[in-house]
C-alpha positions, -999 to +999 in steps of 0.1 A: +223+618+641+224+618+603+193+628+585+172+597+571+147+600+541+120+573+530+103+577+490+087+555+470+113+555+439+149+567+444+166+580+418+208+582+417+216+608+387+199+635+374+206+633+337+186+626+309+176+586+318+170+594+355+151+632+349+129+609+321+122+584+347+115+606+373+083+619+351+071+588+338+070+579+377+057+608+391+019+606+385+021+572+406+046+576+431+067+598+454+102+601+437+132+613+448+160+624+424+194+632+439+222+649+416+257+647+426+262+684+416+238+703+394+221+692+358+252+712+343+276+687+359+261+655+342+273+643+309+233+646+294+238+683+301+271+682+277+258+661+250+262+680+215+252+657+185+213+648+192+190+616+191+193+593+163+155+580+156+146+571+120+115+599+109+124+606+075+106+588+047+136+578+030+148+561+061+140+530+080+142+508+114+162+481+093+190+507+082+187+521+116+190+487+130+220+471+110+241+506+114+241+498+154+246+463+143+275+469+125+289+497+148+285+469+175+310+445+160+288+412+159+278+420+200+249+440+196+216+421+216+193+422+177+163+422+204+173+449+223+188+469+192+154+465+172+131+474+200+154+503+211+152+516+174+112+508+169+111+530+200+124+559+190+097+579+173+080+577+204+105+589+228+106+618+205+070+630+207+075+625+244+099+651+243+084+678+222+053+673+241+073+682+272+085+710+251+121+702+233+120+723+202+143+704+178+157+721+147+131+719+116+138+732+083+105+737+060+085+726+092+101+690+090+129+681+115+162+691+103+184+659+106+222+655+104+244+628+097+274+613+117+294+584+118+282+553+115+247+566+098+237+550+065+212+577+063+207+615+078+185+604+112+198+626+140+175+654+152+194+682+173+188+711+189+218+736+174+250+719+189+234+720+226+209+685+223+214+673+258+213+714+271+181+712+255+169+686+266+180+686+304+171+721+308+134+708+294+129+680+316+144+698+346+118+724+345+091+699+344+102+681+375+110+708+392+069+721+388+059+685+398+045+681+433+054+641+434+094+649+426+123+662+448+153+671+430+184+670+455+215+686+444+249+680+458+245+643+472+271+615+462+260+581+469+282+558+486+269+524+486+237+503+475+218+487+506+213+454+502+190+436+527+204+403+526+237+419+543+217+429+571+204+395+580+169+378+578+162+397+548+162+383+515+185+398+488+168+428+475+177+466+475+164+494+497+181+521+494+214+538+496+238+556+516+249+593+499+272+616+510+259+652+516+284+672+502+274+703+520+270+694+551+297+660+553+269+639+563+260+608+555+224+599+555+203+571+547+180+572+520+152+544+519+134+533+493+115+498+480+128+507+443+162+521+435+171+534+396+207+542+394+214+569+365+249+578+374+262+578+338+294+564+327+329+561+338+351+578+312+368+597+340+393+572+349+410+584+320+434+615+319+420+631+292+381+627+283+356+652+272+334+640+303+327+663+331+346+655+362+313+637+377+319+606+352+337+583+380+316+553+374+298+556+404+266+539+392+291+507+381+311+505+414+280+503+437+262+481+418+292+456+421+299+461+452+259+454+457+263+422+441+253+426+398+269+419+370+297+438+354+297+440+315+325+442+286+336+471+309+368+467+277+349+488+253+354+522+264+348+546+234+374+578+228+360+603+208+383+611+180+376+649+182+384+671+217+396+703+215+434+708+217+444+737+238+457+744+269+432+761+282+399+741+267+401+715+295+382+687+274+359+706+251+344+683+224+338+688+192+309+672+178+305+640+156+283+665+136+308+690+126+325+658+105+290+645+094+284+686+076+317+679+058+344+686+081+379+666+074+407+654+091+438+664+083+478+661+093+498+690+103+509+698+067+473+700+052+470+662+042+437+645+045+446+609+057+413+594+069+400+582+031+436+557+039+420+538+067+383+536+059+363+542+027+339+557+049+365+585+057+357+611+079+321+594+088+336+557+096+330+552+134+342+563+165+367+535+170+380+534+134+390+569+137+402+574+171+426+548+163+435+565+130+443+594+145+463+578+172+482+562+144+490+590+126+500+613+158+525+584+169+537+582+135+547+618+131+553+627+169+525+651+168+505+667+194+473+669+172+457+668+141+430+690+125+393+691+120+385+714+090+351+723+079+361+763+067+354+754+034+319+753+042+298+792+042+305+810+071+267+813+082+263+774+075+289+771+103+278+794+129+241+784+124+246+752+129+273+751+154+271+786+170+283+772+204+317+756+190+326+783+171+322+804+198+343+785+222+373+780+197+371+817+193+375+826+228+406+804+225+416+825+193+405+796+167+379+811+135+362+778+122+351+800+094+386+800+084+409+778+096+412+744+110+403+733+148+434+716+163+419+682+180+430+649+193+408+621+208+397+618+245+378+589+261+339+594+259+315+568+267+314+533+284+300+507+263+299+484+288+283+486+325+255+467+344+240+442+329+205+449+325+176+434+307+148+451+282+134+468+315+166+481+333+161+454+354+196+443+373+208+413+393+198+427+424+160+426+427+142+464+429+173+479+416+171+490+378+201+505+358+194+528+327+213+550+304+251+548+303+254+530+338+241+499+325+252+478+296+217+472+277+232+455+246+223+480+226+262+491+223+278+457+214+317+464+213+310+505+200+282+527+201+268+544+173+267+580+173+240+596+188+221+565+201+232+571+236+206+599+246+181+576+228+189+547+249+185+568+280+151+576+268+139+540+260+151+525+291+139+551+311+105+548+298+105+506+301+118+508+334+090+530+348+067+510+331+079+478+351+083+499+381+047+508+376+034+475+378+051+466+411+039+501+433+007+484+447+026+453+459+036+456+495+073+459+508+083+453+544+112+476+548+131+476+577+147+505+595+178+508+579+210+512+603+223+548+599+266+555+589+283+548+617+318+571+618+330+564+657+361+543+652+372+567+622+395+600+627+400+630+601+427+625+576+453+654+575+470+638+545+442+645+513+475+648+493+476+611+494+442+608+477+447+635+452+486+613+442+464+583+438+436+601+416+463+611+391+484+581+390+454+556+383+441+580+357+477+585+338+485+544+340+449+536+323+453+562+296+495+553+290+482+517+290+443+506+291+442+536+259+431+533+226+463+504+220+466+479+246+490+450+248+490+423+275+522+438+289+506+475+292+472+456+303+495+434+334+514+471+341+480+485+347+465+454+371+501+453+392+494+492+398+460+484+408+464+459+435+491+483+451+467+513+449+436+490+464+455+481+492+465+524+501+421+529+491+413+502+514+429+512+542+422+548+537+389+542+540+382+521+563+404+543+590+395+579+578+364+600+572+350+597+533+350+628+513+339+632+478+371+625+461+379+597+485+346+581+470+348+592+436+383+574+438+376+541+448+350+544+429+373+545+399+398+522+412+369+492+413+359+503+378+400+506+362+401+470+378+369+458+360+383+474+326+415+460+326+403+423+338+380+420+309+403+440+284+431+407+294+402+384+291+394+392+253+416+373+234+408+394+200+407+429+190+369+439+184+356+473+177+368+496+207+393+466+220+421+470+204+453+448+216+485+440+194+490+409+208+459+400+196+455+420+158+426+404+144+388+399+151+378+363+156+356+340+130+337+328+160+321+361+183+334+358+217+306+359+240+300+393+265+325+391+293+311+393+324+320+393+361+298+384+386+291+414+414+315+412+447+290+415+477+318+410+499+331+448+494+298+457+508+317+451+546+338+479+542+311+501+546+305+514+582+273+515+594+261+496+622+222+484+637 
């Protein structure tokens, strides 16, 4: 019989948002934090740039606030966006307080700038910010007696009560995977915060670690909540181009210290698209660089900041310059070869100012969830600051609700008698890499209604093989992970057809230009009925 666990707060991801939950949490409650792999598998772990928070005198909220606005493309929440920003200088004294040592200079923080930024407001810690900060916050829950971290567990599904009959609708839990042992096992809980990041892995190429398979998104549609502008997935202009860097990225900072973009021959080309150049957002130069490789037939372009000191360079980015060397690549002297990689999902669960979802006692926070905070592109560096907020908010309202008394019933553990083992994985592993080179060759940077119809046709085929598959074998990890992925490509591509416009990361050339009017958030309401092809029985 599979192994069943009861805790007062369950937390799904073991990033930034969920490790910064977990703490708030902990002096009130039992919490239980599970971690697909390790805190180096997450995308928190990964993060280079920093956390944007206005705390120089010479800045302010309302430049903070109208840079995400304008990043956003007119679909920024101003509620959410002002009390995120206002928030800020508070999450950062959490952190030190816990013991995050950013960079100072003169004993004041020493602040960069990237794109996007009106004003230097990014604090950092070298070119290792979410290192930093994971590596912080893991050590403080792993000395807390109220907190146990659980590595190697891959949910499977949200429970929710109304599917199991004269319950109302209401999460309790979730069934994860043990990846160790095989096992599935039941994990109960009266609140549930999902912190499984974002989804950037349905991509080929990405600079996310290979847990980014949208996890979080899937179950909480499958649960029944709210999908958001899932169309606005942001490719970071900037990945490292080499055979053997896998998806290393290289930092929005390394343009905002006066790096430049430039063609094979030596030609800068980004003053042509933007008068913000090198430090116009994500979207404007991912798709300038796309422009330019398809123009020329080029693999890449390059990122040159040699003509800054040597020292400059390897003090403030001693980690990339020490992984371009290893791949025989002196920043100090010649350009870094790059091309763009998808990077973040704008869009996810919709969620309120709390993390609150559709589903009652299931919250959403960090890149999971779609806050509003985003809008159609996010601004560099406020992701790890979201996480932060939300985190914080959503303990707070978690908080308030411990003393109130939940009847929980004993949830029916995973049934697996009428399945068999597969011998054939190599189907699984043909479908992984099919659905990830169809989004990129057509759900990429350029879309067209065509590419965007291509991409559903190969969909429905592939959810018929998942379905089946598994609903007659054994679930492993990547048989998860990828219909995982498969209910998230189908939530990108129906909104992508649904936006009749191109608007910050939404770019389709059937549809050029941004429309006069703001076309509201496209939504689609959560699917409960995928929740019957899980397996368990009473």
């Amino acid at each position: 019989m599979a192994q069943r666990f009861s805790t007062d707060v369950l937390i799904i991801g073991g990033g930034a948002a969920g490790l910064s939950a977990a703490l708030q949490l902990a002096e009130y409650a039992r919490v239980t934090v599970l971690c697909k792999g390790d805190i180096t598998t997450g995308s928190s772990h990964w993060a280079q740039g920093g956390v944007a928070a206005v705390t120089a005198p010479e800045d302010s909220f309302a430049a903070h606030v109208q840079d995400t606005l304008d990043a956003g493309a007119g679909l920024c929440d101003r509620r959410i966006v002002e009390m995120t920003v206002e928030s800020a200088p508070a999450a950062i004294a959490r952190l030190a307080q816990l013991g995050v040592d950013f960079d100072r200079e003169e004993n004041e923080f020493h602040l960069t700038r990237e794109g996007g930024h009106s004003a230097r407001r990014v604090l950092h810690v070298a070119d290792a910010t979410g290192k930093a900060i994971t590596e912080t916050l893991t050590s403080r829950v792993l000395d807390h007696p109220n907190i146990e971290l659980i590595n190697d567990r891959l949910a499977i599904d949200l429970i929710n009560l109304s599917k199991l009959g004269r319950y109302p609708s209401r999460c309790a839990g979730a069934y994860v995977l043990n990846r160790s042992t095989g096992h599935v096992e039941v994990f109960q809980a009266p609140f549930v915060v999902l912190a499984t990041g974002g989804a950037s892995k349905v991509y080929l190429y990405t600079s996310n670690p290979d847990s980014s398979t949208g996890d979080g998104i899937a179950m909480a549609w499958r649960a029944g909540c709210r999908i958001a502008n899932m169309e606005f997935n942001q490719f970071h202009p900037t990945c490292l181009y080499h055979p053997h860097a896998g998806s290393y990225l290289i930092s929005e900072a390394v343009r905002g210290e006066g790096g430049v973009l430039k063609l094979p021959d030596g030609e800068r080309f980004m003053p042509r698209f933007d008068e913000r150049a090198e430090l116009a957002p994500r979207d404007v130069v991912a798709r300038a660089i796309d422009h330019e490789m398809r123009r020329l037939g080029a693999d890449c372009v390059q990122l040159d900041i040699s003509h800054r000191r040597a020292e400059f360079i390897r003090a403030h980015f001693p980690n990339i310059a020490e992984r371009c060397m290893a791949f025989g690549i002196d920043i100090t002297r010649e350009a870094i070869p790059v091309v763009p990689a998808a990077h973040y999902t704008c869009g996810g669960v919709l969620v309120d100012r709390f993390g609150r979802t559709d589903l009652p006692n299931l919250y959403a926070i960090g890149e999971v969830s779609y806050t509003g905070l985003h809008g159609a592109n996010r601004l560099a560096s406020n992701s790890l600051l979201e996480c932060l907020v939300f985190a914080y908010n959503a303990a707070q309202k978690i908080k308030s609700q411990l003393d109130r008394p939940f009847d929980l019933p004993n949830l029916p553990h995973w049934d697996e008698s009428q399945v068999t083992d597969s011998d054939e994985s190599v189907v699984i592993a043909h479908n992984w890499d099919e659905l990830r080179r169809f989004m990129w060759d057509y759900v990429g940077i350029v879309r067209t209604n065509k590419r965007l119809q291509r991409a559903q046709h190969r969909i429905d085929l592939l959810k018929q093989e998942i379905n089946e598959y598994y609903a007659n074998y054994r679930i492993s990890d990547d048989l998860i992970e990828l219909r995982n992925l498969l209910h998230v490509a189908e939530l990108i591509v129906r909104s992508a057809l649904k936006r009749t416009e191109s608007r910050g990361l939404h770019f389709n050339l059937d549809y050029p230009h941004t429309r006069n009017q703001v076309e509201d958030t496209i939504m689609f309401p959560g699917s409960i009925d995928h929740f019957d092809m899980l397996k368990p029985t009473a």
